[in-house]
C-alpha positions in Angstrom: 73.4 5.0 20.6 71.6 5.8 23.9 69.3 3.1 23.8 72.2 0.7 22.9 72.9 0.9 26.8 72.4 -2.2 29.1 68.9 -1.7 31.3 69.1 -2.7 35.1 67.4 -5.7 35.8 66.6 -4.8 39.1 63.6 -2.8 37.7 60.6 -3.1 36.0 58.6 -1.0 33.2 55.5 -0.6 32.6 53.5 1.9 29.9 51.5 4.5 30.8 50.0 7.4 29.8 50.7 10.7 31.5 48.8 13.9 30.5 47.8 12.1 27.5 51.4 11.4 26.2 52.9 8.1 26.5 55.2 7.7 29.5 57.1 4.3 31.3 56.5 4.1 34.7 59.7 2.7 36.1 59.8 0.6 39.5 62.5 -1.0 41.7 61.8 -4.8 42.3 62.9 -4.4 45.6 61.1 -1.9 48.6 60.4 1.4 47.6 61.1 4.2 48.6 58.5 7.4 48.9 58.8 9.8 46.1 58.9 9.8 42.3 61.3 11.4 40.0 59.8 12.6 36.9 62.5 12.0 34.0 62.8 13.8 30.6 65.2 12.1 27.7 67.3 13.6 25.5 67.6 14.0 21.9 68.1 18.1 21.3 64.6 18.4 21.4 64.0 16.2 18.2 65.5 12.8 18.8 65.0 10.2 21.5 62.2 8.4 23.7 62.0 7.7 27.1 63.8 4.1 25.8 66.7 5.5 24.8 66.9 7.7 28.2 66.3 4.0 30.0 69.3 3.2 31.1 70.1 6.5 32.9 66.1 6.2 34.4 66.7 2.5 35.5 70.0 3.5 36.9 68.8 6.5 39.1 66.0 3.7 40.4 67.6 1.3 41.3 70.1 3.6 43.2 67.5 5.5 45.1 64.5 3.0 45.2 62.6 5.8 44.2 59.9 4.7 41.2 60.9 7.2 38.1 58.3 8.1 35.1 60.1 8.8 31.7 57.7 10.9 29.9 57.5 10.9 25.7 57.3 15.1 25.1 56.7 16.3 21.4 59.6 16.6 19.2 60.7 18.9 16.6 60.3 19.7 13.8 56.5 18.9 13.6 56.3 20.4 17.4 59.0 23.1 18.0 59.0 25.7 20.8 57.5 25.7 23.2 55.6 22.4 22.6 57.8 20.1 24.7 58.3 22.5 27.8 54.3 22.5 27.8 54.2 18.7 27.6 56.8 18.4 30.5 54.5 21.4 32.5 51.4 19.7 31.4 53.0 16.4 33.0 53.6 17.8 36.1 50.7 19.1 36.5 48.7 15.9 35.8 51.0 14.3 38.7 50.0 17.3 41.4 46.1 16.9 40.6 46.5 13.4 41.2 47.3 14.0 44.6 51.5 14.1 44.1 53.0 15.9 46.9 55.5 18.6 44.9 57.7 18.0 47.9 58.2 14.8 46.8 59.1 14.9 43.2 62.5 15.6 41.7 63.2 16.4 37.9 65.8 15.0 36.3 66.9 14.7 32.6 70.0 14.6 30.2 71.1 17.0 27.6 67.6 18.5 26.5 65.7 16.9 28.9 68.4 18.1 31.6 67.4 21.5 30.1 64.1 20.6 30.6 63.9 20.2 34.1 65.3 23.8 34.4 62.4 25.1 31.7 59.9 23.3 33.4 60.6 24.5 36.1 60.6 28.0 35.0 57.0 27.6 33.4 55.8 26.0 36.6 57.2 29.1 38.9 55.2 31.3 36.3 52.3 29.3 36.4 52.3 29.8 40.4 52.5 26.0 40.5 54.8 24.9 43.7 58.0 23.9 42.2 59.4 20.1 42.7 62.0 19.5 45.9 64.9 19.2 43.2 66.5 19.2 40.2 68.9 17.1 38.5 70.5 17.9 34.9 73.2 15.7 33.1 74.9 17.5 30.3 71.9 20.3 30.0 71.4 22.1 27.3 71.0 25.8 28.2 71.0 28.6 25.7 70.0 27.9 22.0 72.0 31.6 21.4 75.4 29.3 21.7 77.1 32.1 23.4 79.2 29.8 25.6 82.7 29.8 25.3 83.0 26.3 25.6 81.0 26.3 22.0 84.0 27.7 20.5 86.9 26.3 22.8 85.7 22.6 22.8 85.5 22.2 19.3 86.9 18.8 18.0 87.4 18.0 21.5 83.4 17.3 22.1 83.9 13.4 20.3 79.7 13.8 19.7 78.9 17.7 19.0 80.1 20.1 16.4 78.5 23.7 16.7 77.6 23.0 12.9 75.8 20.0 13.9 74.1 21.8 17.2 73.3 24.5 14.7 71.2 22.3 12.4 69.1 20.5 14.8 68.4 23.9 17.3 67.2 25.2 13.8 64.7 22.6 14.1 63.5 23.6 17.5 63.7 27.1 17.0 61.3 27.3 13.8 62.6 30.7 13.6 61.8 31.9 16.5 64.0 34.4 18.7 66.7 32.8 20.8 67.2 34.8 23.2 63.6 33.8 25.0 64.4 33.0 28.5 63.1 29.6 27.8 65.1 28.8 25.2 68.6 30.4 26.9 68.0 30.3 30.5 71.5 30.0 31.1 71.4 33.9 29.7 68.5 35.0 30.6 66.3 33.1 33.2 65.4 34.3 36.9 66.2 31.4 38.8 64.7 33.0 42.1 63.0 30.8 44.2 64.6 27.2 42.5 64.6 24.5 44.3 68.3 22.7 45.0 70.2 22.1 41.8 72.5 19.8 40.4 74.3 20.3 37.4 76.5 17.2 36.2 78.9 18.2 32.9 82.1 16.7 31.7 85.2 18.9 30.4 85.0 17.0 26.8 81.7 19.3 26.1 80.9 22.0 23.9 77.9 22.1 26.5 80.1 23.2 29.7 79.7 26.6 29.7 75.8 26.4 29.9 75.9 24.4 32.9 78.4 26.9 34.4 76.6 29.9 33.7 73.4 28.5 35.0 75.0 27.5 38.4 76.1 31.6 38.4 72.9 32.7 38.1 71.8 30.3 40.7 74.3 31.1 42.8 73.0 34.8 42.3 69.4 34.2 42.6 70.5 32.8 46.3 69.8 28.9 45.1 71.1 25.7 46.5 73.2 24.8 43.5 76.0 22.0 42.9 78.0 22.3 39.7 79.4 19.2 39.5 82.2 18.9 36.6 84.3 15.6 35.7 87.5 16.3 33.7 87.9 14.2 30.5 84.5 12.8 29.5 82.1 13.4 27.0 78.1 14.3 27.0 76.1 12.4 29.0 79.0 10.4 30.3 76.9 8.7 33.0 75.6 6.1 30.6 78.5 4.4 30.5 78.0 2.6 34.0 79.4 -0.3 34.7 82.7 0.2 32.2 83.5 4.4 33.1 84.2 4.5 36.8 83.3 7.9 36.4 79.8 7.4 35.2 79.4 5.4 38.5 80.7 8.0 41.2 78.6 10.4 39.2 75.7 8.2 39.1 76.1 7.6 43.2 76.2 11.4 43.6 72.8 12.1 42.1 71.3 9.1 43.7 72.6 11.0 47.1 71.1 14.3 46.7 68.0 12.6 45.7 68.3 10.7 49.1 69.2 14.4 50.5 65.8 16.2 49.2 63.6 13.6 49.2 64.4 13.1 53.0 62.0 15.6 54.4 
C-alpha cells in the first residue's frame, strides 16, 4: 500500500549503493540545501524497500531542499536481529568516512525504520561514533516485548495492526531471540543519554502510541531535546496521505521545520 502513494515530482532519484546495500539517492530539482537526511523504510523489519518509503522521502525533500538517501537494510526472516540495525550503522558509517559532517545528517524513518533511527543511533553512541544532529520517527516501533498499553487499548481501533498480526511478523525478526534487548525494546530499556533532538510523530488510531510515549519519557529523563508530537484520529504512518489528510500535511511541515531547526548550525 505504501508504494501506491503519489511521488513528488519536484525530485529526482537516482540508485546507489551505500555500504554495499542498494540505496536511492534522492534530490530536490530546485537549490539545495546543505545536509542530507539518511532515511530508513518501513515494513516491521521484513516488508518494504526504500520505493515503498518514497513518497514520505520525496516529501521531506522537497519540503527542506535537503537531498535524502533511502537505504535497502536486510529483512527478516532470512536476516533477523540485529542484521538491519548493523546495515543502518554500517550506512552511517560509510557516509562519515566519506567526509559527511555528523552535524549535518538527520535520521529519519517510519514505523521500523522510525525505530531504526533510534537503534541506530544507539549502536552508533556505543560504537563511540558522533551521533547525527537529529532524529525524526513517524509511527516508530519501539519494544518488540509489546508491553504498551496502547497494544491492548487500541485494539480494533488501529484500522492496519492487530497484536496477533504484530505478533507474527516480530516472530520473524526476533528468530527467538530475547525481547527485552535494549535494541529490540528501547522504549523499555534504552539509555537515551547523550541523543540528539528528537521527534516522535504518532497518531491516537495506533496500537504503536504508547512506544512513542514512553520513549519521549525516557528522553525526557535522559535530559534530551524531545518533541512528542501526537495527532488525534489517524492511523500509522498517517503522513503518507499528503495532499488528501490535512493532517498528514501540518505534520509533514512540522518535521520539514525541525529539520530546518537542526540543520541550521
Amino acid at each position: 500500500m505504501m508504494g501506491t502513494f503519489p511521488v513528488s515530482d519536484e525530485v529526482t532519484q537516482v540508485p546507489i549503493e551505500l555500504a554495499g546495500r542498494p540505496a536511492v539517492l534522492v534530490e530536490p530539482k530546485s537549490a539545495a540545501r546543505a545536509g542530507t537526511i539518511l532515511y530508513f523504510h518501513g515494513g516491521s523489519f521484513s516488508l518494504g524497500s526504500p520505493q515503498t518509503a518514497m513518497c514520505l522521502t520525496a516529501e521531506l525533500v522537497r519540503r527542506t531542499s535537503v537531498r535524502a538517501i533511502s537505504f535497502d537494510y536486510r529483512l527478516a526472516p532470512e536476516h533477523p536481529f540485529p542484521a538491519g540495525i548493523e546495515d543502518c550503522l554500517a550506512a552511517y558509517r560509510s557516509l562519515l568516512d566519506d567526509g559527511v559532517d555528523p552535524a549535518s545528517v538527520v535520521f529519519a524513518g517510519d514505523s521500523a525504520g522510525g525505530g531504526l533511527t533510534v537503534t541506530t543511533s544507539l549502536s552508533a553512541r556505543d560504537a563511540g561514533l558522533p551521533l547525527p544532529a537529529a532524529l525524526i520517527a513517524f509511527s516508530p516501533g519501539l519494544d518488540h516485548t509489546r508491553s504498551g498499553a496502547t497494544m491492548i487499548t487500541k485494539e480494533g481501533v488501529d484500522p492496519f495492526f492487530t497484536l496477533g498480526g504484530m505478533g507474527h511478523t516480530g516472530a520473524m525478526y526476533l528468530a527467538g531471540q530475547n525481547p527485552d534487548h535494549p535494541l529490540l525494546a528501547p522504549a523499555v530499556h534504552a539509555d537515551l543519554c547523550g541523543f540528539p533532538p528528537l521527534l516522535l510523530q504518532v497518531g491516537t488510531n495506533e496500537l504503536l502510541l504508547d512506544d512513542s510515549v514512553r520513549l519521549a519519557a525516557r528522553a525526557r529523563d535522559a535530559g534530551v531535546d524531545v518533541i512528542l508530537d501526537i495527532t488525534a484520529d489517524v492511523p500509522h504512518v498517517f503522513q503518507v496521505f499528503t495532499g488528501t489528510l490535512d493532517e498528514a500535511d501540518y505534520a509533514l511541515d512540522r518535521a520539514a521545520l525541525f529539520v530546518a531547526q537542526h540543520l541550521a548550525k
